[in-house]
N, CA, C and O of each residue as an XYZ file, in Angstrom:
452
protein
N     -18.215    -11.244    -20.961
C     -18.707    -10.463    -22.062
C     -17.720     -9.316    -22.304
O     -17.502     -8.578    -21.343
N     -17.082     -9.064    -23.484
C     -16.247     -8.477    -23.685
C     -17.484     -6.823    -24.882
O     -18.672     -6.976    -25.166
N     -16.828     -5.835    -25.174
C     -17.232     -5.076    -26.045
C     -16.409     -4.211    -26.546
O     -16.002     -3.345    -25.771
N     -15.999     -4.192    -27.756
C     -14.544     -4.199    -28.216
C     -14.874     -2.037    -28.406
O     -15.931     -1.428    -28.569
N     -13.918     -1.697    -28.323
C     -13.580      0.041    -29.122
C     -13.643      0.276    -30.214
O     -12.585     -0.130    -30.696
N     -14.374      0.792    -31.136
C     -13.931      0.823    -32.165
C     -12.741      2.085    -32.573
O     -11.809      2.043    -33.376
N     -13.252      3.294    -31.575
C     -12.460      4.580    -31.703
C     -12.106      5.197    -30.775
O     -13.119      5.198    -30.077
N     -11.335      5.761    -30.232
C     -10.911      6.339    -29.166
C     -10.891      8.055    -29.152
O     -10.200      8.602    -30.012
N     -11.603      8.851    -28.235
C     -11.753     10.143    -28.410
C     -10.158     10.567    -28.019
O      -9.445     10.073    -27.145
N      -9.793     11.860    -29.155
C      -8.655     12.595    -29.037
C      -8.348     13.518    -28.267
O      -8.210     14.642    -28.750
N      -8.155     13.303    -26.846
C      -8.085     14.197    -26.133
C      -6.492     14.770    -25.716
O      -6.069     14.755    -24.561
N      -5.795     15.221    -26.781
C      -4.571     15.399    -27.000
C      -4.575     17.144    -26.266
O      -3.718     17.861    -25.750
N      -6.007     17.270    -26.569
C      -5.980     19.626    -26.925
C      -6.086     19.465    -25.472
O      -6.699     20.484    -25.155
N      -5.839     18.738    -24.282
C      -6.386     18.810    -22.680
C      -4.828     19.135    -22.539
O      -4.748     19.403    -21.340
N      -3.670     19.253    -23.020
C      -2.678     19.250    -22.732
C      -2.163     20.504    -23.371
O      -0.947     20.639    -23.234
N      -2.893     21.648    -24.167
C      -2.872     22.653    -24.154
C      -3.084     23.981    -23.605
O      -2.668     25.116    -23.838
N      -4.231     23.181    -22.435
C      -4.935     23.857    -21.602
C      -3.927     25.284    -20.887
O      -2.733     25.011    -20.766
N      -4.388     26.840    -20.397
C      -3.346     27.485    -20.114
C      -2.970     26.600    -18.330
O      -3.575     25.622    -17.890
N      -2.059     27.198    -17.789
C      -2.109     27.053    -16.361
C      -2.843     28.401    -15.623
O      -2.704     29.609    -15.819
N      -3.760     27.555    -14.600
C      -4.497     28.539    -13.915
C      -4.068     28.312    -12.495
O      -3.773     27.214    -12.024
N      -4.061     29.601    -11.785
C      -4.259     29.456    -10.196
C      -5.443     29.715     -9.827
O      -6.305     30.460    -10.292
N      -5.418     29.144     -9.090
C      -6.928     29.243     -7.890
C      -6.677     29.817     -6.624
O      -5.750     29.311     -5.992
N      -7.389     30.909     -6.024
C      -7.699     31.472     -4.881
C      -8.491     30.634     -4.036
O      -9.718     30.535     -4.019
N      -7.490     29.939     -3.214
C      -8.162     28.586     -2.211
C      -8.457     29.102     -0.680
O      -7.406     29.650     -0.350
N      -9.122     29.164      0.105
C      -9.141     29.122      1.398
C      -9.793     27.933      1.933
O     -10.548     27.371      1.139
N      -9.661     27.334      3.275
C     -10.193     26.360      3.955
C     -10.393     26.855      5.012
O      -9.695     27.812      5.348
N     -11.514     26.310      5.960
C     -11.872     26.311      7.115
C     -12.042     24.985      7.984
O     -12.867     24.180      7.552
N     -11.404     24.680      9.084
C     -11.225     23.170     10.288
C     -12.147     23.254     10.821
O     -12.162     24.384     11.310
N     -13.261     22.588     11.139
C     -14.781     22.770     11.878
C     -14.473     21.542     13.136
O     -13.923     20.492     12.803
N     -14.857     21.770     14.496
C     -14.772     20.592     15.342
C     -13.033     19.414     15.673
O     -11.952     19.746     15.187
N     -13.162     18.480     16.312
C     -12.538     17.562     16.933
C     -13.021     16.547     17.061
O     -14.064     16.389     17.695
N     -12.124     15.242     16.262
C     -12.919     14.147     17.006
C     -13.747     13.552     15.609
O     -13.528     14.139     14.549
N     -14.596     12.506     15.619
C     -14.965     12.021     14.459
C     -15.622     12.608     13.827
O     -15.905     12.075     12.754
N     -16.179     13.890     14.087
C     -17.280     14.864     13.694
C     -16.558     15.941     13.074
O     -17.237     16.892     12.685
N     -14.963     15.989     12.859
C     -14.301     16.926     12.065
C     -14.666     17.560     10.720
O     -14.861     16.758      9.807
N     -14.784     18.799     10.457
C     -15.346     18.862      9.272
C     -14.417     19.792      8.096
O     -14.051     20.802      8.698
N     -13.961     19.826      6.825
C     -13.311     20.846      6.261
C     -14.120     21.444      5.361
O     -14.808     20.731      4.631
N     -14.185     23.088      5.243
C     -14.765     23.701      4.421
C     -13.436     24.094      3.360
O     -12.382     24.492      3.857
N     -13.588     23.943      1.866
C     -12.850     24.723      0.729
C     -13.499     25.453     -0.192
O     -14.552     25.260     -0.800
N     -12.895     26.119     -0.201
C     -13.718     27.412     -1.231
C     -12.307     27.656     -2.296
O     -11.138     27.982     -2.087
N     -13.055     27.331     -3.445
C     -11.729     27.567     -4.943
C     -12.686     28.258     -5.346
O     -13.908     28.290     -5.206
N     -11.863     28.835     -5.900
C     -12.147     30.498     -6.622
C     -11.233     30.385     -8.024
O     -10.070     30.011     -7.872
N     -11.810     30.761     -9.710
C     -10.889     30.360    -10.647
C     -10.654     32.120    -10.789
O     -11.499     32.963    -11.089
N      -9.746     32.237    -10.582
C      -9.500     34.155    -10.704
C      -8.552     34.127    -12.237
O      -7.998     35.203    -12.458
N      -8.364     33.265    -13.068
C      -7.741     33.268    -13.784
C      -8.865     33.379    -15.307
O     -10.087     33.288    -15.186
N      -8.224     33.571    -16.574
C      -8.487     33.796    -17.913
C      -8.552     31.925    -18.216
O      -7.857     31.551    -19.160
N      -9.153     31.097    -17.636
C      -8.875     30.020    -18.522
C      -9.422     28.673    -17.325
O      -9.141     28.493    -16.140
N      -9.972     28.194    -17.926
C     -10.715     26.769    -17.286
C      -9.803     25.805    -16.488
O      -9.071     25.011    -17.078
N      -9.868     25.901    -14.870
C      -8.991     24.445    -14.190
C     -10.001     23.861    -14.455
O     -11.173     24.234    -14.399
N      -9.206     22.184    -14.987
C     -10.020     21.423    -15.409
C      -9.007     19.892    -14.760
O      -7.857     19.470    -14.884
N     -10.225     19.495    -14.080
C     -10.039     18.112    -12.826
C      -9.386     18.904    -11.094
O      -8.446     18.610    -10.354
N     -10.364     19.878    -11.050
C      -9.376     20.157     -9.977
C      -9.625     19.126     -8.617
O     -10.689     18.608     -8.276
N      -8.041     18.987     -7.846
C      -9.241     17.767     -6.781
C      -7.697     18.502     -5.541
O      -6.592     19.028     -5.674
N      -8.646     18.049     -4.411
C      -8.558     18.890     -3.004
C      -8.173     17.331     -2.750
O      -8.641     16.308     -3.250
N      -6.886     17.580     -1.543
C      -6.711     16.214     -0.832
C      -6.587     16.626      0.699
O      -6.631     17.851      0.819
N      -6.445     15.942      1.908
C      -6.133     16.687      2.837
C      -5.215     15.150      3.271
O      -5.560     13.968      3.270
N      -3.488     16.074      3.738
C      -2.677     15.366      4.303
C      -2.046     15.547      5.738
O      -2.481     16.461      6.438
N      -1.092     14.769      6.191
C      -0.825     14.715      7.720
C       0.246     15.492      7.799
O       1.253     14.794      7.678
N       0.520     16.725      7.961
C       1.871     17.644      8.128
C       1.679     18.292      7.095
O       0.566     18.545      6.635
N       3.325     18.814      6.363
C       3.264     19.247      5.245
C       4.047     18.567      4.008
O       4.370     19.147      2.971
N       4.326     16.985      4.391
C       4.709     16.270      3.455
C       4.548     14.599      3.547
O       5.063     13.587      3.072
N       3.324     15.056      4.621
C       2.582     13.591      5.049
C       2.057     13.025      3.756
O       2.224     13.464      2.619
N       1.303     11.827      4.207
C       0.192     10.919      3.457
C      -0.858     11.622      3.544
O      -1.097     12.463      4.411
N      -1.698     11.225      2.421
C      -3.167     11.558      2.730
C      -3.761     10.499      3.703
O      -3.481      9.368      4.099
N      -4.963     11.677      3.930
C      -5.581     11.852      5.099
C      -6.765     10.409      4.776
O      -7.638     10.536      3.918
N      -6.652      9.396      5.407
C      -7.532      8.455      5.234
C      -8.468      8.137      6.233
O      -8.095      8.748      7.234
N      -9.978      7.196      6.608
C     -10.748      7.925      5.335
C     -11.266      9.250      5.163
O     -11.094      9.875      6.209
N     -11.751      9.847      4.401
C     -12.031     11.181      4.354
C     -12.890     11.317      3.274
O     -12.446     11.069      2.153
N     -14.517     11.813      3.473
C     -15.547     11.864      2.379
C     -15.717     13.396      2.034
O     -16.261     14.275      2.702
N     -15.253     13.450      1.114
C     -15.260     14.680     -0.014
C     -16.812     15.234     -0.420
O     -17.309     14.452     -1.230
N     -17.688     16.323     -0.098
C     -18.969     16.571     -1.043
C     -18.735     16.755     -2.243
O     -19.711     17.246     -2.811
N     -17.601     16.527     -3.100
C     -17.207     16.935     -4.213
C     -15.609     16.703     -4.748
O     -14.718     16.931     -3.929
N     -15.349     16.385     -5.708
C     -13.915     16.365     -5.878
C     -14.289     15.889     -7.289
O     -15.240     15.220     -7.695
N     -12.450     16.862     -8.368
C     -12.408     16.437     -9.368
C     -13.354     17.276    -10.558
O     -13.693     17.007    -11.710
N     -13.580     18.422     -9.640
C     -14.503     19.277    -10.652
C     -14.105     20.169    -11.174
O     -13.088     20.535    -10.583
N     -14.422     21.056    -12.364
C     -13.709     22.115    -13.251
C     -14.512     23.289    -12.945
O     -15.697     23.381    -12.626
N     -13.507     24.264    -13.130
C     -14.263     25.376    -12.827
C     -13.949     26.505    -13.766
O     -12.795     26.882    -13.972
N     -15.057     27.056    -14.356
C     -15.073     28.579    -15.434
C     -14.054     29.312    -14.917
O     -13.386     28.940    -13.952
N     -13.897     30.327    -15.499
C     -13.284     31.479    -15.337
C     -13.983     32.154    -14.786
O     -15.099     32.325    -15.276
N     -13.646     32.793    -13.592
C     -14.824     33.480    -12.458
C     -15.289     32.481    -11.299
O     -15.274     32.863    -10.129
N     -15.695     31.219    -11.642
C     -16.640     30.963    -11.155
C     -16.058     29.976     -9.673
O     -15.088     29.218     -9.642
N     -16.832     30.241     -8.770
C     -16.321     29.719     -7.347
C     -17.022     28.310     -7.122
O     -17.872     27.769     -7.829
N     -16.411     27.842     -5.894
C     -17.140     26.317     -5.378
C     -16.570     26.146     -4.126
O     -15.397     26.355     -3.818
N     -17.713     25.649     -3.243
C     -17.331     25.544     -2.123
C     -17.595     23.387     -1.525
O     -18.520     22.604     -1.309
N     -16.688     23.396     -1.526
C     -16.395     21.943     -1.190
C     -16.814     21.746      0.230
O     -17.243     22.669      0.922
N     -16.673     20.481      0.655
C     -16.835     19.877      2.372
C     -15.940     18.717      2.743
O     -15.557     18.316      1.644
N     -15.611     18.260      3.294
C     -15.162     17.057      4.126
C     -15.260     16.548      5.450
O     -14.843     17.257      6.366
N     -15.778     15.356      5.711
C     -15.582     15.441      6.892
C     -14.791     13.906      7.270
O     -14.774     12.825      6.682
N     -14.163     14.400      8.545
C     -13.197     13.650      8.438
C     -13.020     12.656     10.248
O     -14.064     12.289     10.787
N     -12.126     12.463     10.699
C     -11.783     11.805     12.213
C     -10.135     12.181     12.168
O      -9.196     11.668     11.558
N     -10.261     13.684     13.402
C      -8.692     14.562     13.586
C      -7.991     13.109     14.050
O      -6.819     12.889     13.746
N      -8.754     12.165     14.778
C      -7.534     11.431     15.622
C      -6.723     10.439     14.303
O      -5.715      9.794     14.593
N      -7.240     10.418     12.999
C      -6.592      9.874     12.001
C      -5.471     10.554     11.803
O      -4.475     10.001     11.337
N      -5.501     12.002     12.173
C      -4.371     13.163     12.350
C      -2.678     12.666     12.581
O      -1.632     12.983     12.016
N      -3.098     11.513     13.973
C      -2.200     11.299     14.590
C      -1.133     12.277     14.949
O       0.053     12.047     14.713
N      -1.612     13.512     15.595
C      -1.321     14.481     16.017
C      -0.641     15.800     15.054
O      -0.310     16.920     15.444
N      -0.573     15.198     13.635
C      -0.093     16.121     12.646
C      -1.110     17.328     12.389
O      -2.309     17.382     12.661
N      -0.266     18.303     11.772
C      -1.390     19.306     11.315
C      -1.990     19.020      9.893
O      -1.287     19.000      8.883
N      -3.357     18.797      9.894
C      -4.132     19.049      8.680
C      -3.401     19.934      7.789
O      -2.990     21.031      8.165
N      -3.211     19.427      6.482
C      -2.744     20.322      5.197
C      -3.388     19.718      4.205
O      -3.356     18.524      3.908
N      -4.255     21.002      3.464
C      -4.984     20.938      2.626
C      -3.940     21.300      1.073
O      -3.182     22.237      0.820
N      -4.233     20.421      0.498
C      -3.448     20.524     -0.988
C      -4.392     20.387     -2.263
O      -5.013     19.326     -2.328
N      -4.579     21.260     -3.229
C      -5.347     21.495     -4.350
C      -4.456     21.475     -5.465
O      -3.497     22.246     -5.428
N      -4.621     20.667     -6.527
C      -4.303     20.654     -7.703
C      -5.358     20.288     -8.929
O      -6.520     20.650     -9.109
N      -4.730     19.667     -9.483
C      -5.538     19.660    -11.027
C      -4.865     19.394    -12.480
O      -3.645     19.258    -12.386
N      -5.225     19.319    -13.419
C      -4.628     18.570    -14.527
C      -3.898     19.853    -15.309
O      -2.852     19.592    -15.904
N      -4.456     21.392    -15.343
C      -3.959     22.952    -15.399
C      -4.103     23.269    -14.292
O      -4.527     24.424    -14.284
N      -3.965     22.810    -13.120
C      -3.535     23.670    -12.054
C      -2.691     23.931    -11.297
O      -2.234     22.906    -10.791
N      -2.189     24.913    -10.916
C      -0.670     24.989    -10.421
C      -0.756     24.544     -8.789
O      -1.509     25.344     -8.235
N      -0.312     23.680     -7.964
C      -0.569     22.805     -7.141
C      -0.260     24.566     -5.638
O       0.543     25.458     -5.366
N      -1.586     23.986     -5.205
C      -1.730     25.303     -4.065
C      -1.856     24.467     -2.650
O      -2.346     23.338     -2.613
N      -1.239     25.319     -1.226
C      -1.201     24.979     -0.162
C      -1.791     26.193      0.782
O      -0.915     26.765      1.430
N      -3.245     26.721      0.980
C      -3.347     27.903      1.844
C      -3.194     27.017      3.259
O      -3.219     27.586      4.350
């Protein structure tokens, strides 16, 4: 069963968007399969991040961190307005690297706290 388009929404003005930074902190909870990450984005800027998404990788120019369940990802945030994310994860996927948390977004300027 096919269902054809007739129109396609113009989402050309998403590429006007300003660039925003975000005030990111994270917190490492536990060891072991019970690992947990707290993120807190903060939009301190005049202007909407919009798709922001949190990854967590192995070093500081590793792969991402696989698997790893996100309470959230891919969300936009007001001007002002904060969010506090979760993950939890298994360090021994680590393979002894350090956890690095990386935040970007479609206007966001790509952050490493």
């Amino acid at each position: 069963m096919y269902t054809p388009q007739k129109e396609f929404a113009d989402l050309t003005g998403l590429n006007d968007l300003p660039k925003v930074k975000l005030a990111i902190t994270k917190t490492v909870h536990g060891i072991g399969a019970d690992s947990t990450l707290t993120v807190v984005a903060e939009n301190k800027g005049g202007g909407v991040a919009f798709m922001v998404h949190a990854r967590l990788i192995r070093g500081k120019s590793g792969d991402d961190l696989t698997p790893i369940f996100w309470s959230d990802n891919y969300f936009s945030l007001l001007p002002g307005e904060k969010k506090t994310v979760t993950a939890r994860f298994d360090s021994s996927d680590l393979h002894g690297a350090t956890p690095e948390l990386v935040v970007d977004g479609w206007n966001v300027e790509p952050a490493t706290p």
